[in-house]
Chimera marker file (.cmm) of the C-alpha trace (Angstrom):
<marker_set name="trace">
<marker id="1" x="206.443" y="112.529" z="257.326" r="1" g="1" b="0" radius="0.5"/>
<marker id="2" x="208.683" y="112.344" z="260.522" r="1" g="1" b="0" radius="0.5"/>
<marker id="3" x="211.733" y="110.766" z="259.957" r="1" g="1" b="0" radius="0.5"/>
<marker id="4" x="214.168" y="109.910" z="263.078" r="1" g="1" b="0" radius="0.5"/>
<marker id="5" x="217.861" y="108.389" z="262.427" r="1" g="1" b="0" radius="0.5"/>
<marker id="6" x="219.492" y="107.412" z="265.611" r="1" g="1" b="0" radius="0.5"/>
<marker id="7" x="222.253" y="109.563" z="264.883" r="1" g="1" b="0" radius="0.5"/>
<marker id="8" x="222.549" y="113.908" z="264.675" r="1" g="1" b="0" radius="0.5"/>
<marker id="9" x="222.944" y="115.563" z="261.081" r="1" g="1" b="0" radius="0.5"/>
<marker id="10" x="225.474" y="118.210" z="260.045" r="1" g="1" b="0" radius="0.5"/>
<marker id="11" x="223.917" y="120.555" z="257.713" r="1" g="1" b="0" radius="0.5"/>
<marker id="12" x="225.608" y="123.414" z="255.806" r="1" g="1" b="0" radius="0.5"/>
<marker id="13" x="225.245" y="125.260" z="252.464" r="1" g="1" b="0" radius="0.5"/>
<marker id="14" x="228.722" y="126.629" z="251.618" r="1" g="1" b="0" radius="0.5"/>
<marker id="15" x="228.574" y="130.309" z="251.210" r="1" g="1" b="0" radius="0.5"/>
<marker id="16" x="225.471" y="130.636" z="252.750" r="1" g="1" b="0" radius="0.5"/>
<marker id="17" x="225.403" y="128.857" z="255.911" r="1" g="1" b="0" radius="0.5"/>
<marker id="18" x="228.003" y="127.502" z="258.510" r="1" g="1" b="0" radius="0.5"/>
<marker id="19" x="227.710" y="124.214" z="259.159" r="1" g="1" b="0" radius="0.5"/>
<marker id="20" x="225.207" y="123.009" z="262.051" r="1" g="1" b="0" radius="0.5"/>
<marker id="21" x="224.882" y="120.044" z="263.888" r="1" g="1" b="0" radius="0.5"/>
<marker id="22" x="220.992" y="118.731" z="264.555" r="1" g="1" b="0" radius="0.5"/>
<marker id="23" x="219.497" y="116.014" z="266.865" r="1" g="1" b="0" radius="0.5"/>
<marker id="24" x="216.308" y="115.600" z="264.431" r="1" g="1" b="0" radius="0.5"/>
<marker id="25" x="216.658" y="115.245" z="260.605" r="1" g="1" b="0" radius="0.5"/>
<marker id="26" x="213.597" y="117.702" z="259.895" r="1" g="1" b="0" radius="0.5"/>
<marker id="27" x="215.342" y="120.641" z="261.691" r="1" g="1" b="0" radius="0.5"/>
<marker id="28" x="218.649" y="119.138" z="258.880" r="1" g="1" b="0" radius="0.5"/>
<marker id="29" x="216.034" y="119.782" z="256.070" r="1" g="1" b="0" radius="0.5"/>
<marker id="30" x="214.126" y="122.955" z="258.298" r="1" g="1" b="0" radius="0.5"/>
<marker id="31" x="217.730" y="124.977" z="257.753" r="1" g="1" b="0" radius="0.5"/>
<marker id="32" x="218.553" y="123.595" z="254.426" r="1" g="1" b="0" radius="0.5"/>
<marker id="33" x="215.363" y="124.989" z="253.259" r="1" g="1" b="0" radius="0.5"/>
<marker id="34" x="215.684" y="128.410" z="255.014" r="1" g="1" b="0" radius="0.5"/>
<marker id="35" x="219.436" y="128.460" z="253.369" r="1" g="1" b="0" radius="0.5"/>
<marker id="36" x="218.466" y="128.280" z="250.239" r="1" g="1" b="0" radius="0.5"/>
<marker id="37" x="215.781" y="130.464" z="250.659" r="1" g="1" b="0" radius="0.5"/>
<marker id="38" x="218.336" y="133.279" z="250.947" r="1" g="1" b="0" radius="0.5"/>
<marker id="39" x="219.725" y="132.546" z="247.437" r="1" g="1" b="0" radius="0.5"/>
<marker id="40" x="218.509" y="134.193" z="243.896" r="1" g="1" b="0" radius="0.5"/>
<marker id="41" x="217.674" y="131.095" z="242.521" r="1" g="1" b="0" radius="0.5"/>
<marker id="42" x="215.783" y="130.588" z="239.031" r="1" g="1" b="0" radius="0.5"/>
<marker id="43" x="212.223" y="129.187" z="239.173" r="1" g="1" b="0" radius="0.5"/>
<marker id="44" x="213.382" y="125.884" z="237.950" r="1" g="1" b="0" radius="0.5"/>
<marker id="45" x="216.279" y="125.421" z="240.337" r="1" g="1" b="0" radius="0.5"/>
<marker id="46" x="214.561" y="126.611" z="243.538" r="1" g="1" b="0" radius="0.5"/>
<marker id="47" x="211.847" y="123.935" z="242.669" r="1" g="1" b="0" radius="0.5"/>
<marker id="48" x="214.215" y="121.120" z="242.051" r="1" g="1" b="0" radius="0.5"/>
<marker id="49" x="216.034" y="121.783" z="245.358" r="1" g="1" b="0" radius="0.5"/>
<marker id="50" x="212.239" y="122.111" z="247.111" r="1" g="1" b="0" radius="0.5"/>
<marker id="51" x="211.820" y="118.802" z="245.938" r="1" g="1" b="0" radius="0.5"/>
<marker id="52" x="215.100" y="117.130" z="247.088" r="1" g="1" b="0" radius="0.5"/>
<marker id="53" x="215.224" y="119.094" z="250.322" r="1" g="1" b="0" radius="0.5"/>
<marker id="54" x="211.421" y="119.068" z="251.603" r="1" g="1" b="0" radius="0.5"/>
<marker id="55" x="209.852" y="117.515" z="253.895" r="1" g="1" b="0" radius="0.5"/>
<marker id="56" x="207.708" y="114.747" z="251.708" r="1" g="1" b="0" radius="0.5"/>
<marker id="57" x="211.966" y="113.265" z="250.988" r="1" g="1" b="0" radius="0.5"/>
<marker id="58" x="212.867" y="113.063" z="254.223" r="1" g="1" b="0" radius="0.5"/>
<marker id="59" x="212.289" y="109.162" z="254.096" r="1" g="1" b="0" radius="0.5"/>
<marker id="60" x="214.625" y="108.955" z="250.889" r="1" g="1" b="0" radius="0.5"/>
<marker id="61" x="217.333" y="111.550" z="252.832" r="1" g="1" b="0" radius="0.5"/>
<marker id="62" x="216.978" y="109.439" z="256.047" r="1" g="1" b="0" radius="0.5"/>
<marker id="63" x="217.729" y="106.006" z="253.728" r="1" g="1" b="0" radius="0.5"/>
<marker id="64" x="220.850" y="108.081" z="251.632" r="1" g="1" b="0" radius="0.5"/>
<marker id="65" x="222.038" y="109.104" z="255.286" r="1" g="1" b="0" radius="0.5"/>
<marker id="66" x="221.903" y="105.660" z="256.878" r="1" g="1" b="0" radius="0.5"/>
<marker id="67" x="223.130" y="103.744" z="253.628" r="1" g="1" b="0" radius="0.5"/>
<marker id="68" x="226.138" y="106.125" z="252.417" r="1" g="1" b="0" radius="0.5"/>
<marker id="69" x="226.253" y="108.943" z="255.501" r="1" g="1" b="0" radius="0.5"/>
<marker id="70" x="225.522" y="111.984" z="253.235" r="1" g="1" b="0" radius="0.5"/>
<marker id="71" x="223.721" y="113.615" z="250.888" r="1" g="1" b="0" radius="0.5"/>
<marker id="72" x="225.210" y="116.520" z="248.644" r="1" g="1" b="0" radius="0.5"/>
<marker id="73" x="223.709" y="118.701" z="245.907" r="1" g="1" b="0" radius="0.5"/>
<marker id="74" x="224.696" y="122.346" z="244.360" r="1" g="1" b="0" radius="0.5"/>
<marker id="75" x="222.918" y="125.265" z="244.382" r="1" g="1" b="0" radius="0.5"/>
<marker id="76" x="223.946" y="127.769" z="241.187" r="1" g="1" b="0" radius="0.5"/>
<marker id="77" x="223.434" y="131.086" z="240.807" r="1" g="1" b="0" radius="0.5"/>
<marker id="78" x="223.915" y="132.128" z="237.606" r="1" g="1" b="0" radius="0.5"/>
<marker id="79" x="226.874" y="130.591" z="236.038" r="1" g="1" b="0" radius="0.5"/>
<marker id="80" x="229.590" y="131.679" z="238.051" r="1" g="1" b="0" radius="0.5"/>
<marker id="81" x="228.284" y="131.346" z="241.640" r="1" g="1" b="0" radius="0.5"/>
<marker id="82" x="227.819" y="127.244" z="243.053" r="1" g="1" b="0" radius="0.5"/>
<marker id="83" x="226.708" y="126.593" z="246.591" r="1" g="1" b="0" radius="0.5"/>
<marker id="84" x="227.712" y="123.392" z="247.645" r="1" g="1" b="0" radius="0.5"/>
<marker id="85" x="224.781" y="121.592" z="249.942" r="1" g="1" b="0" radius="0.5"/>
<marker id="86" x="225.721" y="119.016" z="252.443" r="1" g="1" b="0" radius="0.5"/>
<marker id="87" x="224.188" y="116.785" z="254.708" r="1" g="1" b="0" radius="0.5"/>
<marker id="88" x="226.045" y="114.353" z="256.839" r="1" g="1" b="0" radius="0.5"/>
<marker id="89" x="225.549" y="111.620" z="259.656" r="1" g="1" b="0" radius="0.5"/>
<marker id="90" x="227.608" y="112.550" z="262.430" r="1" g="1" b="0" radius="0.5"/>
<marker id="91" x="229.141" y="109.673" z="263.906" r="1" g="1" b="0" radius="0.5"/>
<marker id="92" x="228.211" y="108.854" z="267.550" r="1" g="1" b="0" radius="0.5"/>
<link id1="1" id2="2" r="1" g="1" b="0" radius="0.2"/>
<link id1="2" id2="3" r="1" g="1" b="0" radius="0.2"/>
<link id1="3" id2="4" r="1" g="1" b="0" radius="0.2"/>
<link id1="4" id2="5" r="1" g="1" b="0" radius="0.2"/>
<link id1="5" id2="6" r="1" g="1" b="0" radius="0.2"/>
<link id1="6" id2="7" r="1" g="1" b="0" radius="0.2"/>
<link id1="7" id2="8" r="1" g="1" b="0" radius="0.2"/>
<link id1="8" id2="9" r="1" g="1" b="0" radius="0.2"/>
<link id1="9" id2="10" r="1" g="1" b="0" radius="0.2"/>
<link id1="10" id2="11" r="1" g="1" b="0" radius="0.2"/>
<link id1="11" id2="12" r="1" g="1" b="0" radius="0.2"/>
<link id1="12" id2="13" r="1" g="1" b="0" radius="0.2"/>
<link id1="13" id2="14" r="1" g="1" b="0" radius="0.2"/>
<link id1="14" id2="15" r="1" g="1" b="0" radius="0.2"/>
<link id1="15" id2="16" r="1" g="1" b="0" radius="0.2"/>
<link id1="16" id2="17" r="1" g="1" b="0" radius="0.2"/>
<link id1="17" id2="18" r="1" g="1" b="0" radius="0.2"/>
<link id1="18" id2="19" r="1" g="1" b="0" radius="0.2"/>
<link id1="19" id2="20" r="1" g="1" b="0" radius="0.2"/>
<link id1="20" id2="21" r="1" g="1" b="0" radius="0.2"/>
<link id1="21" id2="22" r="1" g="1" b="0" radius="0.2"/>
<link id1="22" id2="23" r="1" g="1" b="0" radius="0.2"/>
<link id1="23" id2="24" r="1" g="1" b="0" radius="0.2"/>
<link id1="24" id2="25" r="1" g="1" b="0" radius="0.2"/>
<link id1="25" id2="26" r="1" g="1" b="0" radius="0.2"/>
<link id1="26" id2="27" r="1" g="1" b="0" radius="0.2"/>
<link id1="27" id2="28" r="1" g="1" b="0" radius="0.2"/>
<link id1="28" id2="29" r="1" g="1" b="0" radius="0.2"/>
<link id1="29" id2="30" r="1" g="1" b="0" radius="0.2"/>
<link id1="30" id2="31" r="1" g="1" b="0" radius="0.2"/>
<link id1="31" id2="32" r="1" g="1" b="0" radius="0.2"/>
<link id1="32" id2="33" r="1" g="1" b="0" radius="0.2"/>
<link id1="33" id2="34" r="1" g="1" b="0" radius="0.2"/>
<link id1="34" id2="35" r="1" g="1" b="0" radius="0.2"/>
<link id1="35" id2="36" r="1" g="1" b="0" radius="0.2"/>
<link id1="36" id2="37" r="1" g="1" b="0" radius="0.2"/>
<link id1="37" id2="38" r="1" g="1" b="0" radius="0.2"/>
<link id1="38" id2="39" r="1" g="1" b="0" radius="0.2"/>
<link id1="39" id2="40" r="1" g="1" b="0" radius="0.2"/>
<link id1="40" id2="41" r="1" g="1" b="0" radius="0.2"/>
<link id1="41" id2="42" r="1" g="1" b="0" radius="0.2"/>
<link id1="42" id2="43" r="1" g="1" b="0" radius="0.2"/>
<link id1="43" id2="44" r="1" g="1" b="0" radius="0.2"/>
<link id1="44" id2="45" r="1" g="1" b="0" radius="0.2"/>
<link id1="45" id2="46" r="1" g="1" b="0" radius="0.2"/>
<link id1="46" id2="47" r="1" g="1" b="0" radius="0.2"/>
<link id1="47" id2="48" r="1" g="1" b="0" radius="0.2"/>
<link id1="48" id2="49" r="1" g="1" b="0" radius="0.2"/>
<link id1="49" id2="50" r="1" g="1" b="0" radius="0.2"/>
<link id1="50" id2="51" r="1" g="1" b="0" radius="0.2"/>
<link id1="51" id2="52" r="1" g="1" b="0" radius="0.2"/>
<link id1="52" id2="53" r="1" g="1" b="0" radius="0.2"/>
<link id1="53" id2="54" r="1" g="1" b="0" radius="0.2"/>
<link id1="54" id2="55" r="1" g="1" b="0" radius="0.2"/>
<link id1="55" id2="56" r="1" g="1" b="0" radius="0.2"/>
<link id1="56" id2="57" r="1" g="1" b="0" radius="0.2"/>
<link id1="57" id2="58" r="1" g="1" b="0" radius="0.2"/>
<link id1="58" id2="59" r="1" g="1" b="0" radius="0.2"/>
<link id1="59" id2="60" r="1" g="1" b="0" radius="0.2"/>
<link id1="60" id2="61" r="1" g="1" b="0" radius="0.2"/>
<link id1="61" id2="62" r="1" g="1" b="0" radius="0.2"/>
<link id1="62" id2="63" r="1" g="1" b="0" radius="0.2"/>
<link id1="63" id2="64" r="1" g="1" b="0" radius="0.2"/>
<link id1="64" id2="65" r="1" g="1" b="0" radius="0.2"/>
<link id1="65" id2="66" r="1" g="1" b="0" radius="0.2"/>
<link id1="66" id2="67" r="1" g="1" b="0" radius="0.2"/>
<link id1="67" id2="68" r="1" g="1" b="0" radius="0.2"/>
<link id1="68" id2="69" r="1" g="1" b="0" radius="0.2"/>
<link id1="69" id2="70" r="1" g="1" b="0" radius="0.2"/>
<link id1="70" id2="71" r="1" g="1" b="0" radius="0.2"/>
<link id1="71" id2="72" r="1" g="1" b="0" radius="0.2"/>
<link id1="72" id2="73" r="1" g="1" b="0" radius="0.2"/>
<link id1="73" id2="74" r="1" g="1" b="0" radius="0.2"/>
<link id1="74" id2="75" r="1" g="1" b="0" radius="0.2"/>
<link id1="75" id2="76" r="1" g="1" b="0" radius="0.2"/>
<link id1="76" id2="77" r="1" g="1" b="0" radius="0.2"/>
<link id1="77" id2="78" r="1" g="1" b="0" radius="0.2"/>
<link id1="78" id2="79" r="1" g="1" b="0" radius="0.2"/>
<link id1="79" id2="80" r="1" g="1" b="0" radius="0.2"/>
<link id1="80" id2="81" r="1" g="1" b="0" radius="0.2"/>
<link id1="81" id2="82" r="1" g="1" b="0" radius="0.2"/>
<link id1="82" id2="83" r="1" g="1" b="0" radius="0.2"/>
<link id1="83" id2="84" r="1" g="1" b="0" radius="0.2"/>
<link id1="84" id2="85" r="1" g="1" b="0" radius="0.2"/>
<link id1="85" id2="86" r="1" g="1" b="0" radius="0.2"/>
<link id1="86" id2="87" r="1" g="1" b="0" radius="0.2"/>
<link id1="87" id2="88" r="1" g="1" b="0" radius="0.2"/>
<link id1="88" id2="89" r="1" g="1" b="0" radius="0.2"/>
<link id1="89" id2="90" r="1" g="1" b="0" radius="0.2"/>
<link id1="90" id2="91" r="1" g="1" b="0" radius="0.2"/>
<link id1="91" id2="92" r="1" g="1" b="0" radius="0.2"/>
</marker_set>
């Protein structure tokens, strides 16, 4: 589902990826997905965060986005490793 928002996104996963400003929210989701690719993360935690993060929610990310300006979720690895995961409107 294509999803525009008449505003860019910032994207970044802390620790993993500096943060990155995008005109379209699918390339937002396209490098939150590659991010988190990158991380050792359990079975059950890498689906979760393919669920939140892919491309069948970018209508509920677009709606978060437009209604509070951001989305945020952790990534942990292990127990002693979190990976904060943002995504923000930027303001135009």
């Amino acid at each position: 589902m294509s999803v525009e928002l008449p505003f860019p996104v910032t994207a970044e996963i802390k620790g993993v990826t500096r943060a990155a400003t995008f005109a379209k929210l699918s390339d937002a989701l396209a490098a939150i997905r590659a991010g988190l690719a990158q991380l050792p993360l359990d079975d059950d935690q890498a689906g979760c965060l393919a669920d939140r993060f892919g491309e069948a929610a970018a209508a509920r990310i677009a709606h978060q986005l437009v209604e509070f300006g951001a989305v945020r979720a952790i990534a942990y690895v292990g127990i002693e490793s979190a990976h904060p995961i943002y995504l923000c409107a930027v303001a135009t």
